[in-house]
LUMGU-167380 format. One record per residue (C-alpha): residue in one letter; x, y negated, z negated; residue number from 1. Coordinates in steps of 0.5 Angstrom, whole numbers. Each point is the difference from the previous one (the first is absolute). Layout:
REM residues N
NODE   r       x       y       z     k
NODE   A       X       Y       Z   NUM
...
//
This chain:
REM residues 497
NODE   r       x       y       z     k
NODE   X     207     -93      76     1
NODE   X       2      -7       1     2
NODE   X      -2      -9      -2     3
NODE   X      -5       0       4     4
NODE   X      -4       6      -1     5
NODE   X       2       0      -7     6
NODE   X      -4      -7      -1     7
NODE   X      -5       3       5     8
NODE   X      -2       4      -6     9
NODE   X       1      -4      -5    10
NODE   X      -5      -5       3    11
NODE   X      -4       5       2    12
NODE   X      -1       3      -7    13
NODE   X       0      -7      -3    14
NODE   X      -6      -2       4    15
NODE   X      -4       7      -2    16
NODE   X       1      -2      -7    17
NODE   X      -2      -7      -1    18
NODE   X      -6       3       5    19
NODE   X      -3       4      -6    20
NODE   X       1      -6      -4    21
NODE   X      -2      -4       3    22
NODE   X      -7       4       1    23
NODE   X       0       1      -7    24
NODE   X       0      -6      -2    25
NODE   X      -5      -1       5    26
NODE   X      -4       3      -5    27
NODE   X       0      -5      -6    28
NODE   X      -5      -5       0    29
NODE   X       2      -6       3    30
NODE   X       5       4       4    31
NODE   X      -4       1       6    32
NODE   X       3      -3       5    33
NODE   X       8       4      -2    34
NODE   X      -3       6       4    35
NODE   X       1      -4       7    36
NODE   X       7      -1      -2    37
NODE   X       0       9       0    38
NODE   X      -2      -1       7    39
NODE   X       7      -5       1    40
NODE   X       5       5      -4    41
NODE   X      -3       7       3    42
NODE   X       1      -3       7    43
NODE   X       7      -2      -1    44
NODE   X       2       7      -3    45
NODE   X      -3       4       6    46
NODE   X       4      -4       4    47
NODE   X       6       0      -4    48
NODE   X      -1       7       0    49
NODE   X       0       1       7    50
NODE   X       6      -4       1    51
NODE   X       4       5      -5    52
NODE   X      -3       6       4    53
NODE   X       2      -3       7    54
NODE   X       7       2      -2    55
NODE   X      -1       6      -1    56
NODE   X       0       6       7    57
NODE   X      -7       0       2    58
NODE   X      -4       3       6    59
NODE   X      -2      -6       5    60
NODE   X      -8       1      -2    61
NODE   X       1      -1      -7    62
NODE   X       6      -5       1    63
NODE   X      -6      -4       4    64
NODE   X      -5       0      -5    65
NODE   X       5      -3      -6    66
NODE   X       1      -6       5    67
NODE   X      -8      -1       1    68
NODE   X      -1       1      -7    69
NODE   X       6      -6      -2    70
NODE   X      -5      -4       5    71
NODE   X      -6       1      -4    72
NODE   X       4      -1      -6    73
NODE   X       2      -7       2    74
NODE   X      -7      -2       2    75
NODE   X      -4       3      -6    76
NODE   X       5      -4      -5    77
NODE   X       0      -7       4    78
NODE   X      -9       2       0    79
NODE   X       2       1      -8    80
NODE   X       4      -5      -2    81
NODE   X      -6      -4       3    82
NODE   X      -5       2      -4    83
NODE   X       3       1      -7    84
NODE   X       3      -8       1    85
NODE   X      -8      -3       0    86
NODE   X      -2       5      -4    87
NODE   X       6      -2      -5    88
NODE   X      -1      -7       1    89
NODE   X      -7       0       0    90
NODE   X      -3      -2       6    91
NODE   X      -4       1       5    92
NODE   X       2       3       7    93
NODE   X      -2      -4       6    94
NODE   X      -2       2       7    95
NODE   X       7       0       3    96
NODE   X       4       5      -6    97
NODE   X      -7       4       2    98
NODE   X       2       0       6    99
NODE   X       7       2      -1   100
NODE   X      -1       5      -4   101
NODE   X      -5       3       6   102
NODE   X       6      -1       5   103
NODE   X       5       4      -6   104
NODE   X      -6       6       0   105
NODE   X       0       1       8   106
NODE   X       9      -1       0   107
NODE   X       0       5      -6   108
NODE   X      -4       5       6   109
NODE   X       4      -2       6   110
NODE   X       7       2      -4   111
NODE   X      -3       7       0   112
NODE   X      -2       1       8   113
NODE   X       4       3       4   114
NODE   X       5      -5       5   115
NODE   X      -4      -7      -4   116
NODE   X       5      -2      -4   117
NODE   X       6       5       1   118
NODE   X       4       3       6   119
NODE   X       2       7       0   120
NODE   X       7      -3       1   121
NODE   X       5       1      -6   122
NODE   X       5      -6      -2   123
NODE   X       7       2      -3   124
NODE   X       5      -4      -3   125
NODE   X       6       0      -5   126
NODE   X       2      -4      -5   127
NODE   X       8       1      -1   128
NODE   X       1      -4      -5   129
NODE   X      -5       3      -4   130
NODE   X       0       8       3   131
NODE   X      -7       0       1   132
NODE   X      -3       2       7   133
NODE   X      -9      -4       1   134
NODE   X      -4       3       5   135
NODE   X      -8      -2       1   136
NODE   X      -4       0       6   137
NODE   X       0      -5       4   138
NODE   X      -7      -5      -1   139
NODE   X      -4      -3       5   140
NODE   X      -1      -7       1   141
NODE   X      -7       1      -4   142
NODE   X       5       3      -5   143
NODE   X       4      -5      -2   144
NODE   X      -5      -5       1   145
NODE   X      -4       4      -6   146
NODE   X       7       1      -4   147
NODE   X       1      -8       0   148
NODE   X      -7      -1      -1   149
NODE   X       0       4      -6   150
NODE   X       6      -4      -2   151
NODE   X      -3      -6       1   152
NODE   X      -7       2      -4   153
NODE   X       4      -1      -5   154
NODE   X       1      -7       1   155
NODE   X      -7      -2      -3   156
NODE   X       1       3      -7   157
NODE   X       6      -4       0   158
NODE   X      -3      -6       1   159
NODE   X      -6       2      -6   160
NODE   X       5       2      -5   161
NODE   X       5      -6       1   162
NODE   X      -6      -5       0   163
NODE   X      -2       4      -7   164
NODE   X       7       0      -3   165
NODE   X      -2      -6      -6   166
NODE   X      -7       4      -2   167
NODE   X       3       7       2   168
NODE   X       7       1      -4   169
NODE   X       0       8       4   170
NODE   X      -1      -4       6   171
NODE   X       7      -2       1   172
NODE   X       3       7       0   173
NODE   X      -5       2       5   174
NODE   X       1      -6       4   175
NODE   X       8       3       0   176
NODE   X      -1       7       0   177
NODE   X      -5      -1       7   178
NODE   X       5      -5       3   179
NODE   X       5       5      -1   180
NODE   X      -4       6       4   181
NODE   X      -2      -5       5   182
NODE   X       8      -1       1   183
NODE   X       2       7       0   184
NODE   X      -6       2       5   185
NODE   X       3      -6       5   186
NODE   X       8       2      -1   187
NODE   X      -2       7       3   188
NODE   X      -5      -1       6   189
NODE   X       6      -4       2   190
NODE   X       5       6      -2   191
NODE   X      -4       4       3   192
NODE   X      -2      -4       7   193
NODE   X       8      -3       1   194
NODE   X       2       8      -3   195
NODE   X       5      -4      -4   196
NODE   X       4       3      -6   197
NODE   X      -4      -1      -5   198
NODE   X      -2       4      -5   199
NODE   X      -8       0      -1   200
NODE   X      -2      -4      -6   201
NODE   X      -8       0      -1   202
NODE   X       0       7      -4   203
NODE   X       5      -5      -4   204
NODE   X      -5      -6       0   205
NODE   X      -5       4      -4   206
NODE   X       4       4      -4   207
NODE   X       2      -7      -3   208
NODE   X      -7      -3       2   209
NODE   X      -6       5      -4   210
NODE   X       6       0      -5   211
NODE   X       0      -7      -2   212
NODE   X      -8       0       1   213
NODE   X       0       6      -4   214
NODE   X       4      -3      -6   215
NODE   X      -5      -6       0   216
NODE   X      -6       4       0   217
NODE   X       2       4      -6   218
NODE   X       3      -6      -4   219
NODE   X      -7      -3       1   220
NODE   X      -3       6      -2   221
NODE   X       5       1      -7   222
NODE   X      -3      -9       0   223
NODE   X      -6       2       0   224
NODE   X       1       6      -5   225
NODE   X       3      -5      -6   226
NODE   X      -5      -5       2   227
NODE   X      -6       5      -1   228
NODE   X       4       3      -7   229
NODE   X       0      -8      -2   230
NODE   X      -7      -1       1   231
NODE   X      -3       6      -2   232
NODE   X       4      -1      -6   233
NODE   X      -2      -7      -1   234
NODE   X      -7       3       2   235
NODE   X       0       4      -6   236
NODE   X       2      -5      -5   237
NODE   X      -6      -5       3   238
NODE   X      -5       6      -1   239
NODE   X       2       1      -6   240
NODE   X       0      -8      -3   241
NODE   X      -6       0       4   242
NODE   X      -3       7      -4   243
NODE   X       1      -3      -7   244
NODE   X      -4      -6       2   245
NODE   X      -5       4       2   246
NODE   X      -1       4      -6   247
NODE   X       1      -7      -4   248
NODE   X      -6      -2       5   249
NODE   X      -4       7       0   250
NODE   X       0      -1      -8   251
NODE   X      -3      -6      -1   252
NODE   X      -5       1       6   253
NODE   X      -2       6      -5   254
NODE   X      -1      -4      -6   255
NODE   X      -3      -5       4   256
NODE   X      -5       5       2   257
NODE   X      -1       3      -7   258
NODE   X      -1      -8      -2   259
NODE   X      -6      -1       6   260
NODE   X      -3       7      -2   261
NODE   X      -1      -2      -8   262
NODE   X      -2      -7       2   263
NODE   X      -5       5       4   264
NODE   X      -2       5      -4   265
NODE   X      -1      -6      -6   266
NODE   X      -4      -4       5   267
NODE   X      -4       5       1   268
NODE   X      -1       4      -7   269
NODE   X      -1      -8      -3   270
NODE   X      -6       0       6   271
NODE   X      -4       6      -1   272
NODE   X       1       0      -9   273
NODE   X      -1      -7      -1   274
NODE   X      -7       0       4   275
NODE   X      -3       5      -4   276
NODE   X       4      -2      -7   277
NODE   X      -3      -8       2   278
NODE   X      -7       3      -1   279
NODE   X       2       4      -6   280
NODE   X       2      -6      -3   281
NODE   X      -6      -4       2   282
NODE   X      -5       5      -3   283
NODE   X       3       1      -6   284
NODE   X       1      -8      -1   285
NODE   X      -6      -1       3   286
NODE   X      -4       6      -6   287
NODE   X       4      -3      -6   288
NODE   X      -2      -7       1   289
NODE   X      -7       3       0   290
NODE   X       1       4      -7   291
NODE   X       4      -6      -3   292
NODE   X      -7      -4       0   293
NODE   X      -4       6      -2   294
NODE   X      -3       2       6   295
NODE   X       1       7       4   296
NODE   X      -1      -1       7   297
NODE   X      -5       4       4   298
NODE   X       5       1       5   299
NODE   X       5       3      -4   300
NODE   X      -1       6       3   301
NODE   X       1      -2       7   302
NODE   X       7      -4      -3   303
NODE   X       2       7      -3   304
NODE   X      -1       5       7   305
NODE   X       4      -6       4   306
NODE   X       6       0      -6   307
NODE   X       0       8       0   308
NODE   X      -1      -1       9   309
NODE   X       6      -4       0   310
NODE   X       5       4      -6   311
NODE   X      -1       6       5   312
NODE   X       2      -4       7   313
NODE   X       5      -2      -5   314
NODE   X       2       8      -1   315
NODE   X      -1       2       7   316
NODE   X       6      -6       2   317
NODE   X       5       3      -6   318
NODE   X      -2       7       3   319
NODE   X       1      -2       6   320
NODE   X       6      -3       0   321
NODE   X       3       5      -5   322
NODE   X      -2       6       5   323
NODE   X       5      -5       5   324
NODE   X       5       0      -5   325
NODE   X      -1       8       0   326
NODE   X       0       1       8   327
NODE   X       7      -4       0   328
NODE   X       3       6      -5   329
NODE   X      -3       7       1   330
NODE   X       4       4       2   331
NODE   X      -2       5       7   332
NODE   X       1       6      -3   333
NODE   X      -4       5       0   334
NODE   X      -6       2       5   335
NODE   X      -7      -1       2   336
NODE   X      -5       3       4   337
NODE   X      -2      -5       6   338
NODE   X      -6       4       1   339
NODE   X      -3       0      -7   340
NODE   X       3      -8      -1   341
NODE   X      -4      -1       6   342
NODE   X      -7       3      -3   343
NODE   X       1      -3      -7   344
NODE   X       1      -6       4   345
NODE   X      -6       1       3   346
NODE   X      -4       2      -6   347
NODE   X       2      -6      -4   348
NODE   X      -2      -5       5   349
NODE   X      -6       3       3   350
NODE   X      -5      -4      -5   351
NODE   X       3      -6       3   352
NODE   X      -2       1       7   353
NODE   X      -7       1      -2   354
NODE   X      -2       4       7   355
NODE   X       3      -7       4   356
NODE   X       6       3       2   357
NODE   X       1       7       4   358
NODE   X       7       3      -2   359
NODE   X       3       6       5   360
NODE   X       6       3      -3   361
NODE   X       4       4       6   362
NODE   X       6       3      -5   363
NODE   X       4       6       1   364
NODE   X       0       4      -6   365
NODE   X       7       3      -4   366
NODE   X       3      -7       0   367
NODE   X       3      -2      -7   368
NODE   X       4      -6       0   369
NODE   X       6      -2      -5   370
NODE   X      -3      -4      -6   371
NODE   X      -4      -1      -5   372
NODE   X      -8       2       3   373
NODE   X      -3      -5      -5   374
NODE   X       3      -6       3   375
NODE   X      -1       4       8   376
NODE   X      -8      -1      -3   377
NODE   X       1      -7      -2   378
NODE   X       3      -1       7   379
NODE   X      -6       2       4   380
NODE   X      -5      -2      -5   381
NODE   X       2      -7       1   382
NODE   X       1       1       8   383
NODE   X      -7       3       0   384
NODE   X      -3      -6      -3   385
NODE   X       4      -6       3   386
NODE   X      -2       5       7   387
NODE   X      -8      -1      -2   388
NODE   X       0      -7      -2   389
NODE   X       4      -2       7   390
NODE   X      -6       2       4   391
NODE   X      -6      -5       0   392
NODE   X      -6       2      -5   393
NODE   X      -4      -3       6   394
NODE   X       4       6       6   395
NODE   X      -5       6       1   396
NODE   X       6       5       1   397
NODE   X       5       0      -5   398
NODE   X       5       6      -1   399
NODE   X       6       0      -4   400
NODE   X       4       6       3   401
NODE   X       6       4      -4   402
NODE   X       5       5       3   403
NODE   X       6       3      -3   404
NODE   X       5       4       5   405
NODE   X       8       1      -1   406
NODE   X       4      -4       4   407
NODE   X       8       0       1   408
NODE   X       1       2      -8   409
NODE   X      -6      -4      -2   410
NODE   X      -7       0      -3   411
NODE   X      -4      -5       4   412
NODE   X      -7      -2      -2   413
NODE   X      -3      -6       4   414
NODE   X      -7      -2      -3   415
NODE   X      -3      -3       6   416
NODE   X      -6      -4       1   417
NODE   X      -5      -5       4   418
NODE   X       0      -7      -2   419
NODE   X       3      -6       1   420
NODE   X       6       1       1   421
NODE   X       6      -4      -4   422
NODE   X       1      -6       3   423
NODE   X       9      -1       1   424
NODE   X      -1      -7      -6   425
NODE   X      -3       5      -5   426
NODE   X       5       6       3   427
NODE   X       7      -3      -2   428
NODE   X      -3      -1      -8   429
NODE   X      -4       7       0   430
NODE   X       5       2      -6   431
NODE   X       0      -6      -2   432
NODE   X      -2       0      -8   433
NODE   X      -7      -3      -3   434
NODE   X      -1      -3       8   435
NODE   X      -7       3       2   436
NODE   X      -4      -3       6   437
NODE   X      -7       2      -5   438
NODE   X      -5      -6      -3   439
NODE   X       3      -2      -8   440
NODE   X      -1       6      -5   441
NODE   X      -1       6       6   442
NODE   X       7       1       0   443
NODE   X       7      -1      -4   444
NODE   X       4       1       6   445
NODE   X       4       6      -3   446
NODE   X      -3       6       3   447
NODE   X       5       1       6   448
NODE   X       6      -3      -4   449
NODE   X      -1       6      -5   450
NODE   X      -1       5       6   451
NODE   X       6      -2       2   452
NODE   X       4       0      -6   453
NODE   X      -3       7       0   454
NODE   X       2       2       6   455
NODE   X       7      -2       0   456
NODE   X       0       3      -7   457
NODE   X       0       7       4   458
NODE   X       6      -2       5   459
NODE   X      -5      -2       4   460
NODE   X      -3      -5       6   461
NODE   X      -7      -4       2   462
NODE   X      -1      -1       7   463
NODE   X      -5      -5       3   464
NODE   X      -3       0       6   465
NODE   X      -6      -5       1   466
NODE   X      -5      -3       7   467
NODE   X      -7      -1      -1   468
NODE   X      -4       6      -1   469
NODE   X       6       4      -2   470
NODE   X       4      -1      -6   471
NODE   X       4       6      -2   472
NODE   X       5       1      -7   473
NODE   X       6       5       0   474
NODE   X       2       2      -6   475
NODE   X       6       4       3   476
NODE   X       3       4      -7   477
NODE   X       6       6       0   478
NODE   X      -3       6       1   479
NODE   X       2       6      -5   480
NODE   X       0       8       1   481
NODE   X      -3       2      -7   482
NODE   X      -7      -1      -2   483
NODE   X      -1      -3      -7   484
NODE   X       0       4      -6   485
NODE   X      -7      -1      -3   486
NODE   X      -7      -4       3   487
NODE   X       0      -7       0   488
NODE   X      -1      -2      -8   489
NODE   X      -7      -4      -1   490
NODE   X       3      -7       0   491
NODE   X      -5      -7       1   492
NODE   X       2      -2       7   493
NODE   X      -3      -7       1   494
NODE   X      -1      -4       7   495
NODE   X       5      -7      -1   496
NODE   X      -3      -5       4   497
//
């Protein structure tokens, strides 16, 4: 084999290889536009390729199609030379480089019919110097205007590349390798037209040319390797400087929290004691000044039953507040018969509907929940309740309905009613404890915050779902696969308001 073919090789495989790069780098984020330089390292290989076999004996018809493939080689590596250097440099392509590559699309076709671009005829020549003999097909005239157009194509990515050369550092070497295949291109249409004795050198041209290109494109690659190790290093150590004081911020923001929840369960505890322990105090300082001037009032009966009335308001608030210190702490071991929690609800809270009130329970049987059954009927006594007060004394249809199903793992039991509806103000502070919207002395406002200790308490949740005429309370708790062991224990389950 001789330099030539040997180079022919060289390039050809040089141009195959940095195709696959260049696609697969093509593939990185960022990297897009490198796909279009596969279209300008493949073309090249294949007319290198074809160059190297056209040393070797081959029939005519086989002979011919190497020639018009090396014509659509050079005409498919001008068209991506052309899209790669705009997708590169990042400009928009304008209505002639369109153009242009429409007219390189309609050449890559001609090259392939018969007598448009190729004669029949076979040139020969020698090279003595270099012991080599070139034979190629003769090119019409529309031939060698496509070949030199192809090469002249070239021109514009020059001219890009050498205007970007300050904000480009890769756009010099582009520059060079593409004035070189330029070069290589001119020195063999007038080899080839003359039949000079010159060596053809275009297979030369982009060995040396996609080589270059291709040292820049790995070098930048290896660039953006180290930069993107230098930044995710630098990353991690923000991350983590950044993770310290948030855990620094996290920590005070918790006992902030736990600061504004004692100023709020002390505002609200001193609100519902000091009421009534201000009319104990006024009774008994009003019935000691009495018996000091020997005197025993005819109220003092009255002054008695109020005194006794606001010591258990006072009991009813330390119950309360220790039943939410409970529901914070008990465990969610154990199980309870939904459908038995259910009755005993019913059977605690139907007295204080007084017939107003129509409940509809719709629950599947067999269902059993994780957790302790008393807190379950504490749940749904206090949902009962809060469900019949929410419905106007004045609405002729008042229903309160409870349904229990299973759903994905969990015991969902809803407690719907007719009312009014939970306005979106009152909504965002339902939990809330001591907030309540009943007049002074109906309500301590910690019905639902104990429901809702209670219920997380057994892992669980409350959902709330809320439009005029349609309220509805889920109480979403994990479901257990054993019954309880023994019936629910007869324990005092009081409505907490």
């Amino acid at each position: 084999m001789n330099v030539p073919a040997i180079l022919s090789v060289l390039a050809a495989a040089n141009g195959a290889g940095m195709a696959v790069l260049a696609w697969w780098l093509g593939k990185a984020p960022g990297w897009a536009h490198k796909r279009y330089f596969a279209i300008v390292a493949l073309s090249a290989s294949v007319y290198a390729a074809c160059d190297a076999l056209a040393f070797v004996d081959l029939a005519p018809s086989y002979f011919l199609l190497l020639m018009r493939l090396q014509g659509v080689a050079v005409t498919t590596h001008g068209a991506g030379w052309l899209l790669y250097a705009f997708a590169q440099l990042g400009m928009r392509r304008p209505r002639t480089i369109a153009f242009t590559l429409a007219a390189t699309a309609v050449l890559a076709v001609a090259w392939l019919v018969p007598g448009c671009m190729i004669t029949d005829q076979i040139v020969r020549f020698t090279i003595p110097w270099l012991h080599v003999s070139y034979k190629f097909q003769k090119t019409t005239p529309p031939g060698a205007v496509a070949f030199a157009a192809g090469c002249a194509v070239l021109l514009v990515p020059v001219v890009l590349y050498v205007r970007a050369r300050k904000r480009m550092p890769e756009a010099r070497t582009h520059a060079v390798g593409l004035s070189l295949i330029i070069a290589c291109g001119i020195h063999d249409i007038v080899a080839s037209e003359l039949q000079l004795p010159l060596p053809f050198v275009l297979p030369v041209g982009f060995l040396v040319a996609i080589g270059f290109v291709g040292f820049s494109l790995a070098s930048a690659f290896v660039e953006g390797a180290r930069a993107l190790d230098h930044l995710t290093t630098k990353l991690e150590h923000l991350v983590e400087e950044r993770s310290s004081k948030l855990v620094a911020v996290e920590a005070a923001l918790a006992r902030a929290e736990k600061l504004v929840a004692i100023g709020k369960l002390s505002a609200g505890v001193a609100h519902e004691i000091n009421n009534p322990a201000a009319a104990i105090a006024a009774n008994l300082d009003y019935l000691r000044t009495e018996l000091a001037r020997g005197k025993v009032p005819a109220d003092v009966l009255e002054c008695l039953d109020d005194s006794t009335a606001a010591v258990q308001l006072i009991a009813k608030v330390v119950r309360q507040l220790l039943d939410t210190a409970r529901s914070g702490t008990s465990g969610s071991t154990g199980s309870a018969s939904v459908e038995r929690a259910i009755d005993q609800a019913l059977a605690t809270v139907r007295p204080q509907l007084a017939g107003r009130v129509v409940v509809e329970v719709d629950a599947d049987a067999g269902l059993f929940a994780r957790g302790d059954e008393t807190s379950l009927v504490q749940v749904l006594v206090n949902l009962l309740v809060n469900g019949a007060q929410a419905i106007p004394k004045t609405q002729q249809h008042a229903v309160v309905r409870v349904r229990a199903r299973e759903r994905d793992g969990r015991i969902a039991v809803e407690v719907n009613d007719n009312g009014s509806g939970i306005p979106d103000d009152v909504r965002a502070r339902l939990f809330e404890p001591f907030f309540t919207t009943k007049p002074l002395g109906e309500g301590t406002g910690l019905g639902l915050s104990v429901t809702l200790g209670l219920v997380r308490s057994m892992g669980g949740e409350i959902e709330v779902e809320s439009r005029p005429g349609d309220t509805t309370m889920r109480v979403l708790v994990p479901t257990s696969k054993r019954a309880p062991r023994a019936c629910l224990e007869a324990k005092s389950v009081v409505a907490i308001s």
